[in-house]
mmCIF file of the protein (N, C-alpha, C, O) and its ligand, coordinates in Angstrom:
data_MODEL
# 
_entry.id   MODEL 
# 
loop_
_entity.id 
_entity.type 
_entity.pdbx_number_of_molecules 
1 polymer     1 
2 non-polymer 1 
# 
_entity_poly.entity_id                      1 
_entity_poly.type                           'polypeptide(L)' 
_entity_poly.nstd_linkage                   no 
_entity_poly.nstd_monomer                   no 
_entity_poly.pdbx_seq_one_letter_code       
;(UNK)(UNK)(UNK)(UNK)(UNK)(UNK)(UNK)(UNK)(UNK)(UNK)(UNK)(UNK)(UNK)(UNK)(UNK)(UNK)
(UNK)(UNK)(UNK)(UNK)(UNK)(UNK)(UNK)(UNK)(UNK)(UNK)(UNK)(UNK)(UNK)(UNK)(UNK)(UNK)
(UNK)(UNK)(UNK)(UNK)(UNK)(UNK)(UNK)(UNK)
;
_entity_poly.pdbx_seq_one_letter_code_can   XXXXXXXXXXXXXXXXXXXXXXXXXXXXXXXXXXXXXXXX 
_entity_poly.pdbx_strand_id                 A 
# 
loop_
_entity_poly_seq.entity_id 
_entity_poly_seq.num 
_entity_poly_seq.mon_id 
_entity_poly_seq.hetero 
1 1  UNK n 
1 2  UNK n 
1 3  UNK n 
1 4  UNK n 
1 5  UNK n 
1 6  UNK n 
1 7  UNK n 
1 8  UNK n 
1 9  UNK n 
1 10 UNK n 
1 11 UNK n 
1 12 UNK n 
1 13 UNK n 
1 14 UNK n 
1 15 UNK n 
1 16 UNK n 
1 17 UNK n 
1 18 UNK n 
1 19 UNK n 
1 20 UNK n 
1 21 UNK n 
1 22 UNK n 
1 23 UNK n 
1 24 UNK n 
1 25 UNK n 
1 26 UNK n 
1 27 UNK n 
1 28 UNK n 
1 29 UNK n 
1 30 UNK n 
1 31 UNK n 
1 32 UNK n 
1 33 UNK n 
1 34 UNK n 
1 35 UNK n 
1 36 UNK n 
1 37 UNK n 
1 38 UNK n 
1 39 UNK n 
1 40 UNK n 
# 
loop_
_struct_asym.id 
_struct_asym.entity_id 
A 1 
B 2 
# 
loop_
_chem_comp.id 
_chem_comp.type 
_chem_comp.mon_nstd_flag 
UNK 'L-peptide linking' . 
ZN  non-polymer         . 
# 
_pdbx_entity_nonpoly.entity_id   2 
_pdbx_entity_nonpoly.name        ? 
_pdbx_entity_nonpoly.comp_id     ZN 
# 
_pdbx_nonpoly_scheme.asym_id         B 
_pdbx_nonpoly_scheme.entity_id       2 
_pdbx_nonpoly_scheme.mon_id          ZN 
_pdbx_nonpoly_scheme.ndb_seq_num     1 
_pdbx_nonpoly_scheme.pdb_seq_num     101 
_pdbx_nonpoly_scheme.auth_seq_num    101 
_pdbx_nonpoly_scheme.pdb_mon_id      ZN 
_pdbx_nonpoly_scheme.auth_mon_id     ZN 
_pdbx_nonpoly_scheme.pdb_strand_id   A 
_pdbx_nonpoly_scheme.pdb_ins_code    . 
# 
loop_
_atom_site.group_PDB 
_atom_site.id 
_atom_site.type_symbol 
_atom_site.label_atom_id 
_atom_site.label_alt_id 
_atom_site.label_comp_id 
_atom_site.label_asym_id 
_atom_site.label_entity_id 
_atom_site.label_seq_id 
_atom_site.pdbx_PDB_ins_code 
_atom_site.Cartn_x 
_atom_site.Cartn_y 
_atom_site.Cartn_z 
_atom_site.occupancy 
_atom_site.B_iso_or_equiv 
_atom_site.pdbx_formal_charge 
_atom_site.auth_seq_id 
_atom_site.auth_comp_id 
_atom_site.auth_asym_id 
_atom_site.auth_atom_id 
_atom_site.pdbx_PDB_model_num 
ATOM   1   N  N  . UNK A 1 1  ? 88.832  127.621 49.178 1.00 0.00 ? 1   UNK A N  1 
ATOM   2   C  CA . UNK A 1 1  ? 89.784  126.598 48.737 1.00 0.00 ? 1   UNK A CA 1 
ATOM   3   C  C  . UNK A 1 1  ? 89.927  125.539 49.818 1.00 0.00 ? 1   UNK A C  1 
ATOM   4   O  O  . UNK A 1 1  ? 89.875  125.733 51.032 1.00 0.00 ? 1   UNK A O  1 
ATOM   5   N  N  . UNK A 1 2  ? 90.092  124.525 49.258 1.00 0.00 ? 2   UNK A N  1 
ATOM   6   C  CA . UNK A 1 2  ? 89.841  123.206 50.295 1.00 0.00 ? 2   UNK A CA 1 
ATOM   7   C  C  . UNK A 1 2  ? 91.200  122.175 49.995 1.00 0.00 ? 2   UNK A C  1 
ATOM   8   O  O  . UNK A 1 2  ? 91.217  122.051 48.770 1.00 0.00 ? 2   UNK A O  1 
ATOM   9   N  N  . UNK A 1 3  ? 91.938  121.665 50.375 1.00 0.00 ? 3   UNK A N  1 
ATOM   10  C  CA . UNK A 1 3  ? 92.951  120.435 50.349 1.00 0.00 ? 3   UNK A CA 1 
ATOM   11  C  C  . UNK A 1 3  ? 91.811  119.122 50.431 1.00 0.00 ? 3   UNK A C  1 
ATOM   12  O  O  . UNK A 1 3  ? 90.691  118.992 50.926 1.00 0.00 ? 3   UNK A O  1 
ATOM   13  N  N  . UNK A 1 4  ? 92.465  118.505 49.894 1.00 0.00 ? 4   UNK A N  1 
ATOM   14  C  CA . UNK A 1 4  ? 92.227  116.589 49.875 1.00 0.00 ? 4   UNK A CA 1 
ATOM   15  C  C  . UNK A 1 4  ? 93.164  116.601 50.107 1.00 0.00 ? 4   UNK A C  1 
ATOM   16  O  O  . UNK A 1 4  ? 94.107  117.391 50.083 1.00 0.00 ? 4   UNK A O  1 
ATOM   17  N  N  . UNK A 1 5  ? 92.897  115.313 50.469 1.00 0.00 ? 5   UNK A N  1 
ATOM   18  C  CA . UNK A 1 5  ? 93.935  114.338 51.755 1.00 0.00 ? 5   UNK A CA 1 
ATOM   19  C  C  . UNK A 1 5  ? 94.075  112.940 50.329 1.00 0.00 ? 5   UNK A C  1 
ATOM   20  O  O  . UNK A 1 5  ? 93.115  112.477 49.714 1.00 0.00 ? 5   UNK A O  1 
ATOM   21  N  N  . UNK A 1 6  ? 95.408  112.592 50.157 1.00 0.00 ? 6   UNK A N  1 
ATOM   22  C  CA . UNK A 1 6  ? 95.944  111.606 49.110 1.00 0.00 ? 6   UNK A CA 1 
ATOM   23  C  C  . UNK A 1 6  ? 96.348  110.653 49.397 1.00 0.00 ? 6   UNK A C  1 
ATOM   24  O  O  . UNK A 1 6  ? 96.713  110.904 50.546 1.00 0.00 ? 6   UNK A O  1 
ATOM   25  N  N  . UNK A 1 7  ? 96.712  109.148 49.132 1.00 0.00 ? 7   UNK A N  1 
ATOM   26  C  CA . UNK A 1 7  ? 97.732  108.840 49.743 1.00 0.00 ? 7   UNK A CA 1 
ATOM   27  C  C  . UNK A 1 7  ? 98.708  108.471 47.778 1.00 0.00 ? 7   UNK A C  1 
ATOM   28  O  O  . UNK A 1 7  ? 98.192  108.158 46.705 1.00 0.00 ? 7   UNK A O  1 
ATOM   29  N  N  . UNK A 1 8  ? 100.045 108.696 48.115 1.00 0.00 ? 8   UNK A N  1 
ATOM   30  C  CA . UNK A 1 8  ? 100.883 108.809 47.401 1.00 0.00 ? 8   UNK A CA 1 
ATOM   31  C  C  . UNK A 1 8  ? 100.710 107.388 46.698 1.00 0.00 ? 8   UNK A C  1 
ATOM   32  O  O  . UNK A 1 8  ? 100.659 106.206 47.039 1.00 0.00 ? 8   UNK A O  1 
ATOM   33  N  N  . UNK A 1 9  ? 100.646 108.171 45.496 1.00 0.00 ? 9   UNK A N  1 
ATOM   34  C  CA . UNK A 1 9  ? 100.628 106.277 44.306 1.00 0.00 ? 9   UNK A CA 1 
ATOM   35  C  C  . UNK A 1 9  ? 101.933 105.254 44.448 1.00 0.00 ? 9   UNK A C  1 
ATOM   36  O  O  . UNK A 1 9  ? 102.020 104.044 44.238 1.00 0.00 ? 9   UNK A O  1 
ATOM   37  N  N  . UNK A 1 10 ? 103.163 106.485 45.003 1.00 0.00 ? 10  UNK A N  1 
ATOM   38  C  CA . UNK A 1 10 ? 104.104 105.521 44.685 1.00 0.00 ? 10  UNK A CA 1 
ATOM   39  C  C  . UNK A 1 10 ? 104.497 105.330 46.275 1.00 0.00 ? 10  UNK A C  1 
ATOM   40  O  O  . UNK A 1 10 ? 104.693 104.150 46.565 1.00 0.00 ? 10  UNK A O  1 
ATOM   41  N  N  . UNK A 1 11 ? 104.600 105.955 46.999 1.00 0.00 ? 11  UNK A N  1 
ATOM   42  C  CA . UNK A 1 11 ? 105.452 105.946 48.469 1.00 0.00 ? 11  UNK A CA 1 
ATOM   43  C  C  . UNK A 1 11 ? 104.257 104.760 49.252 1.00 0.00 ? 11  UNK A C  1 
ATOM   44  O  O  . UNK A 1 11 ? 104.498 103.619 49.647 1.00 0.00 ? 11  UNK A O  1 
ATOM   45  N  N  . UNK A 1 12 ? 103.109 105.426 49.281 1.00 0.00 ? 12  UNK A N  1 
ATOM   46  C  CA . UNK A 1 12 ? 101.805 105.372 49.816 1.00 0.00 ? 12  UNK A CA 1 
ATOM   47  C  C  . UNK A 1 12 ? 102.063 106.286 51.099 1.00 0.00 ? 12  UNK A C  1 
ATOM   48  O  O  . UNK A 1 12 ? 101.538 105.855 52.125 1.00 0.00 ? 12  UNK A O  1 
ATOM   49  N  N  . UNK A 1 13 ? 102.780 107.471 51.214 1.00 0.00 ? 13  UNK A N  1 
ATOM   50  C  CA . UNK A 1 13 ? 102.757 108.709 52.307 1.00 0.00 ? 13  UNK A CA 1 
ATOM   51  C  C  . UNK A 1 13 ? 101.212 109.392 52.306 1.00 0.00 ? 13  UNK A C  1 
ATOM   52  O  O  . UNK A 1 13 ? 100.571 109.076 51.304 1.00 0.00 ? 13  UNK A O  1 
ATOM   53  N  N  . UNK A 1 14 ? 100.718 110.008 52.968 1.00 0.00 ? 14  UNK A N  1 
ATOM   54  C  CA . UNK A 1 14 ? 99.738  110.485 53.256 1.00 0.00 ? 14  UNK A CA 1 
ATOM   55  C  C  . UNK A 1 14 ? 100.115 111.901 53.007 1.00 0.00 ? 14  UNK A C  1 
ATOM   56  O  O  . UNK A 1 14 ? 101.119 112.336 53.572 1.00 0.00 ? 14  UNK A O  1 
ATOM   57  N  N  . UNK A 1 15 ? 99.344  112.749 52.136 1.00 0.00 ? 15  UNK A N  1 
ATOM   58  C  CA . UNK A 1 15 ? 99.630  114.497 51.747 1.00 0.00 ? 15  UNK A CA 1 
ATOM   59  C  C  . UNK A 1 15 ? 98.418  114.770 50.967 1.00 0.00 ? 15  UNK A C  1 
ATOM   60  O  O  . UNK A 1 15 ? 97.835  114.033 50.171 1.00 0.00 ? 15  UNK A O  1 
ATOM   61  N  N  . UNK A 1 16 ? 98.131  116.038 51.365 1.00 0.00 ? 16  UNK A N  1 
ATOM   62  C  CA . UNK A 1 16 ? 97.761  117.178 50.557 1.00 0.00 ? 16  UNK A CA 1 
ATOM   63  C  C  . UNK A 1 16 ? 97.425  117.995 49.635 1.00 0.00 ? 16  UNK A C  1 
ATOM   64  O  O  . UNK A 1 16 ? 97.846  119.148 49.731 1.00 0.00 ? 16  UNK A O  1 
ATOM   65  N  N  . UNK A 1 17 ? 96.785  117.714 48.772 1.00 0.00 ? 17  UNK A N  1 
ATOM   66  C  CA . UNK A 1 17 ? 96.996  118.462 47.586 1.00 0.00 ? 17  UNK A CA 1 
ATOM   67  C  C  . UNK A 1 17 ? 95.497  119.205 47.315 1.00 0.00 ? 17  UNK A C  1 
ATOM   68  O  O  . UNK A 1 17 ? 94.420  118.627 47.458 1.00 0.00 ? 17  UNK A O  1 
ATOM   69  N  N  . UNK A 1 18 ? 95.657  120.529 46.917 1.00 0.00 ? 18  UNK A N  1 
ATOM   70  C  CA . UNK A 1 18 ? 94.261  121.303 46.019 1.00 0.00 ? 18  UNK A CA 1 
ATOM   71  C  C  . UNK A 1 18 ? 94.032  119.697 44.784 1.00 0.00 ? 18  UNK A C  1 
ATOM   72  O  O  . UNK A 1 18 ? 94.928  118.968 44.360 1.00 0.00 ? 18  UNK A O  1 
ATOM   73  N  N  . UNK A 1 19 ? 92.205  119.589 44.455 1.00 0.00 ? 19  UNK A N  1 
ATOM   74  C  CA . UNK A 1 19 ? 91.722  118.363 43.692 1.00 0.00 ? 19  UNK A CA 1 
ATOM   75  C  C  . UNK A 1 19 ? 92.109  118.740 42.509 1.00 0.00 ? 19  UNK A C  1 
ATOM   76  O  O  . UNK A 1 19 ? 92.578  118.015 41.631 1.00 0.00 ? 19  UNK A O  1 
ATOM   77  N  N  . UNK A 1 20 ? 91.905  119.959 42.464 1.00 0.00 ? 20  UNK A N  1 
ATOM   78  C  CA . UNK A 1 20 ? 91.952  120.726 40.679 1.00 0.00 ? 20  UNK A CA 1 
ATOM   79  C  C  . UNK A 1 20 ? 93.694  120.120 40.088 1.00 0.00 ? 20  UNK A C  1 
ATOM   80  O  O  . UNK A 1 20 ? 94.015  119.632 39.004 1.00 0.00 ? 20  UNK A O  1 
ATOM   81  N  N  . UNK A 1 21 ? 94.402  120.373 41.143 1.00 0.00 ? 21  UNK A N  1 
ATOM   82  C  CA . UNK A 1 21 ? 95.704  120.265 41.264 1.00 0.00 ? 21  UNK A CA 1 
ATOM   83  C  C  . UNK A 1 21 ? 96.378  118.940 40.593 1.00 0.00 ? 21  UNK A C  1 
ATOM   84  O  O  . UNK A 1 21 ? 97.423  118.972 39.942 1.00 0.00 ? 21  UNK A O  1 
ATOM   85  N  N  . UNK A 1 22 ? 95.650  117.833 40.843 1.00 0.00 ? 22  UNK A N  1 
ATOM   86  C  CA . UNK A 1 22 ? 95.684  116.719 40.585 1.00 0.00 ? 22  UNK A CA 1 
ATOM   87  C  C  . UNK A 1 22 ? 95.368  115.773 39.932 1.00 0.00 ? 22  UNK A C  1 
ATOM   88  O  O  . UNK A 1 22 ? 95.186  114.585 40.199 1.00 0.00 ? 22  UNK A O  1 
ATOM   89  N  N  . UNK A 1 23 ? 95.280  116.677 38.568 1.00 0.00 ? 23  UNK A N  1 
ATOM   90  C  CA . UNK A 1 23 ? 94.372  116.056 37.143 1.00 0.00 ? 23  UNK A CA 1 
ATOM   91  C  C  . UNK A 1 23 ? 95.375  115.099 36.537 1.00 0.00 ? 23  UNK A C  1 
ATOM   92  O  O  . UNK A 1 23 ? 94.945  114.476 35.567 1.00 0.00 ? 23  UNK A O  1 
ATOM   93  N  N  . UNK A 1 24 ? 96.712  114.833 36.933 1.00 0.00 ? 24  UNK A N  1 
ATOM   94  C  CA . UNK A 1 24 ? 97.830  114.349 36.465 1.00 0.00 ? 24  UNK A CA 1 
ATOM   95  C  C  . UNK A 1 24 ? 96.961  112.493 36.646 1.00 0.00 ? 24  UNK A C  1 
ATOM   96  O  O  . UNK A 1 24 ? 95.966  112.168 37.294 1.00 0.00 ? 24  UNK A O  1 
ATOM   97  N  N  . UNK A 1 25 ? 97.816  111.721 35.832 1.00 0.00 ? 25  UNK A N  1 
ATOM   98  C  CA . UNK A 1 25 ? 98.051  109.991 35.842 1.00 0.00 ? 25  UNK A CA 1 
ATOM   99  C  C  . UNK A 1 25 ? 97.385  109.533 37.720 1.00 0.00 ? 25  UNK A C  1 
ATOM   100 O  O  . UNK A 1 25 ? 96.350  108.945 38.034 1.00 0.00 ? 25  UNK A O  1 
ATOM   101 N  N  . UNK A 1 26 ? 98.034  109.868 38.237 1.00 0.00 ? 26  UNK A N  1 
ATOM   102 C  CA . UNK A 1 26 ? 97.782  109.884 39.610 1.00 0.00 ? 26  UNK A CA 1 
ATOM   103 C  C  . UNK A 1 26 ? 98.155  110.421 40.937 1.00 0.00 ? 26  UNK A C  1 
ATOM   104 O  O  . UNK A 1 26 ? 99.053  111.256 40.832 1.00 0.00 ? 26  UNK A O  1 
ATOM   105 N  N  . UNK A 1 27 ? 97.674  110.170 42.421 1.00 0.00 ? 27  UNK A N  1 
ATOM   106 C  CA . UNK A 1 27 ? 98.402  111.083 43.225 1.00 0.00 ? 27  UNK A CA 1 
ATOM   107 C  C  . UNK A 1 27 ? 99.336  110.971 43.809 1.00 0.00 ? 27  UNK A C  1 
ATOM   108 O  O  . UNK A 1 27 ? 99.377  110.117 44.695 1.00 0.00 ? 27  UNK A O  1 
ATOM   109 N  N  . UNK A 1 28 ? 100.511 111.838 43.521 1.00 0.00 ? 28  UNK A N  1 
ATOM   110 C  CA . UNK A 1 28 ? 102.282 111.515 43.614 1.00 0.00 ? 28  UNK A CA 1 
ATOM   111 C  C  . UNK A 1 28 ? 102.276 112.499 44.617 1.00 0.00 ? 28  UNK A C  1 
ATOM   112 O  O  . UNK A 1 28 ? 101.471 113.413 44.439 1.00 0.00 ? 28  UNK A O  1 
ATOM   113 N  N  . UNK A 1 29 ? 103.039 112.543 45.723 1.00 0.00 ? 29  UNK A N  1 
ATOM   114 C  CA . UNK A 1 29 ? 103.500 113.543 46.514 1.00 0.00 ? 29  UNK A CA 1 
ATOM   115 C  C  . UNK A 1 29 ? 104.446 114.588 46.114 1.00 0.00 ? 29  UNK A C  1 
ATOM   116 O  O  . UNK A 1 29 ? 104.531 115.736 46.550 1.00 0.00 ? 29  UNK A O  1 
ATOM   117 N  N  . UNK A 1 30 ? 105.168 113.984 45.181 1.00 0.00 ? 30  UNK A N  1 
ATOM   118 C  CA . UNK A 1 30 ? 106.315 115.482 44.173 1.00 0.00 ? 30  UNK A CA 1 
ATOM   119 C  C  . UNK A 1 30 ? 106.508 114.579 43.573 1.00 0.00 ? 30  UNK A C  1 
ATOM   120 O  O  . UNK A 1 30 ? 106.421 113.359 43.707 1.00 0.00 ? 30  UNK A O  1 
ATOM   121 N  N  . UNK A 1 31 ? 106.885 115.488 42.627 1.00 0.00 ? 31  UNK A N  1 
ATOM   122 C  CA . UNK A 1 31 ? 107.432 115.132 41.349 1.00 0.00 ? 31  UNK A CA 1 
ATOM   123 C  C  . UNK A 1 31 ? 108.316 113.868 40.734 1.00 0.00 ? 31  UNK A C  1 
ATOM   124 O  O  . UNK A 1 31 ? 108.094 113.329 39.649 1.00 0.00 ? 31  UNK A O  1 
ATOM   125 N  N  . UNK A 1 32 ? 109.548 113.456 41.828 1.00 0.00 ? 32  UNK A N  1 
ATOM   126 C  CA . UNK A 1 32 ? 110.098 112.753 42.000 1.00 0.00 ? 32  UNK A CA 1 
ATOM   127 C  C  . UNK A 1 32 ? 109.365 111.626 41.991 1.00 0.00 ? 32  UNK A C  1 
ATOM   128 O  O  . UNK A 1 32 ? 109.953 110.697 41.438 1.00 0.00 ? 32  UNK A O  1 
ATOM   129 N  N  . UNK A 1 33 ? 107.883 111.273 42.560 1.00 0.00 ? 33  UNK A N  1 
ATOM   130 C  CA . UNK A 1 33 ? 107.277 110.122 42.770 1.00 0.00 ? 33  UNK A CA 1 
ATOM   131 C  C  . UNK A 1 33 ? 106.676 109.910 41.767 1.00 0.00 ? 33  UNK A C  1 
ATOM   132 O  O  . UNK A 1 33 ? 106.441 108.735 41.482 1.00 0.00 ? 33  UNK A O  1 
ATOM   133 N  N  . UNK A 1 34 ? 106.200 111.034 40.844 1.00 0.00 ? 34  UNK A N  1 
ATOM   134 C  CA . UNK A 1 34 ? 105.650 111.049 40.001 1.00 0.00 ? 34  UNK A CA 1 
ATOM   135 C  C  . UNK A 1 34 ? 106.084 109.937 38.938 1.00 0.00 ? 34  UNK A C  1 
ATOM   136 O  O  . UNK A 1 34 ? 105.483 109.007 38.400 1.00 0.00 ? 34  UNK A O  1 
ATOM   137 N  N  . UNK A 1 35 ? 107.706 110.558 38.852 1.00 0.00 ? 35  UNK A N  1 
ATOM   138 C  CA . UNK A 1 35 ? 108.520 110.193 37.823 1.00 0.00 ? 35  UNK A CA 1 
ATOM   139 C  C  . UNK A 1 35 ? 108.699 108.384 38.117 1.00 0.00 ? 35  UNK A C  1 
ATOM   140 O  O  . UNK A 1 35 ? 108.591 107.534 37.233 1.00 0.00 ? 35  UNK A O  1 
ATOM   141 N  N  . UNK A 1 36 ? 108.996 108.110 39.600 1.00 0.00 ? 36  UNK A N  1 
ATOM   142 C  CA . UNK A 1 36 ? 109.493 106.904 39.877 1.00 0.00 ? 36  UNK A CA 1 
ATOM   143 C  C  . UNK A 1 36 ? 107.675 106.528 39.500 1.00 0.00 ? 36  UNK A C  1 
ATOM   144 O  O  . UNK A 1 36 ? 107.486 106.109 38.358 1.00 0.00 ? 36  UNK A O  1 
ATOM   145 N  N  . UNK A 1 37 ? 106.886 106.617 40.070 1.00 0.00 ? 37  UNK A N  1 
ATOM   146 C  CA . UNK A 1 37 ? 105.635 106.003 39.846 1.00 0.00 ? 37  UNK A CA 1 
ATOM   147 C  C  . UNK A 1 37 ? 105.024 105.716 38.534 1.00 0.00 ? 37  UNK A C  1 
ATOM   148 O  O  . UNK A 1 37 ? 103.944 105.144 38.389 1.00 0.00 ? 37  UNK A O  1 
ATOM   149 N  N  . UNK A 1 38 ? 106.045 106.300 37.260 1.00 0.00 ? 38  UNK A N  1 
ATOM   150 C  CA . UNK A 1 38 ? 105.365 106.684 36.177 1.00 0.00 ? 38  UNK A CA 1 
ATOM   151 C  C  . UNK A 1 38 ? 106.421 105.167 35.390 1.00 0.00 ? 38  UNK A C  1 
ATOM   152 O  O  . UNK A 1 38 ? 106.303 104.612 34.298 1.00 0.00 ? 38  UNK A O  1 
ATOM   153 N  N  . UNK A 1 39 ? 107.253 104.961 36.381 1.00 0.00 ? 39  UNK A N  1 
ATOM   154 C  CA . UNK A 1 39 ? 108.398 104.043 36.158 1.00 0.00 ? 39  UNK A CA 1 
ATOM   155 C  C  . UNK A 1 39 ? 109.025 104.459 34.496 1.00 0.00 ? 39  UNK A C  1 
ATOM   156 O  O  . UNK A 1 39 ? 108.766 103.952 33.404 1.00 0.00 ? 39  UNK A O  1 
ATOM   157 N  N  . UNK A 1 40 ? 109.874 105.516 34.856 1.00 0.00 ? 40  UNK A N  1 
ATOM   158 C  CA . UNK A 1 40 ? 110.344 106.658 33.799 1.00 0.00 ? 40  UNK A CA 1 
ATOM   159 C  C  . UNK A 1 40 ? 112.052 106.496 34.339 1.00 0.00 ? 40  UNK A C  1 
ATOM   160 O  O  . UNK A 1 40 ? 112.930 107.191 33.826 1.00 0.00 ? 40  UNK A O  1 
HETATM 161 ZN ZN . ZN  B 2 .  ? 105.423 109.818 47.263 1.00 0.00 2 101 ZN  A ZN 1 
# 
């Protein structure tokens, strides 16, 4: 198992995530960013 390195769609923070992990719209650091990034 391997991490990628992201940078956050909405913050632009730099994190972590398994690739498989990250089949979502795009890469959000939690959920929270998700939501603000999804502008929800
Ligand atoms: Zn973020």
């Amino acid at each position: 198992m391997s991490f990628e390195s992201y940078d956050c769609a909405n913050c632009g923070e730099s994190f972590s995530a398994y690739p498989d992990a990250n089949a979502t719209d795009g890469p959000y650091c939690s959920p929270r960013c998700e939501r603000e990034g999804e502008g929800l």
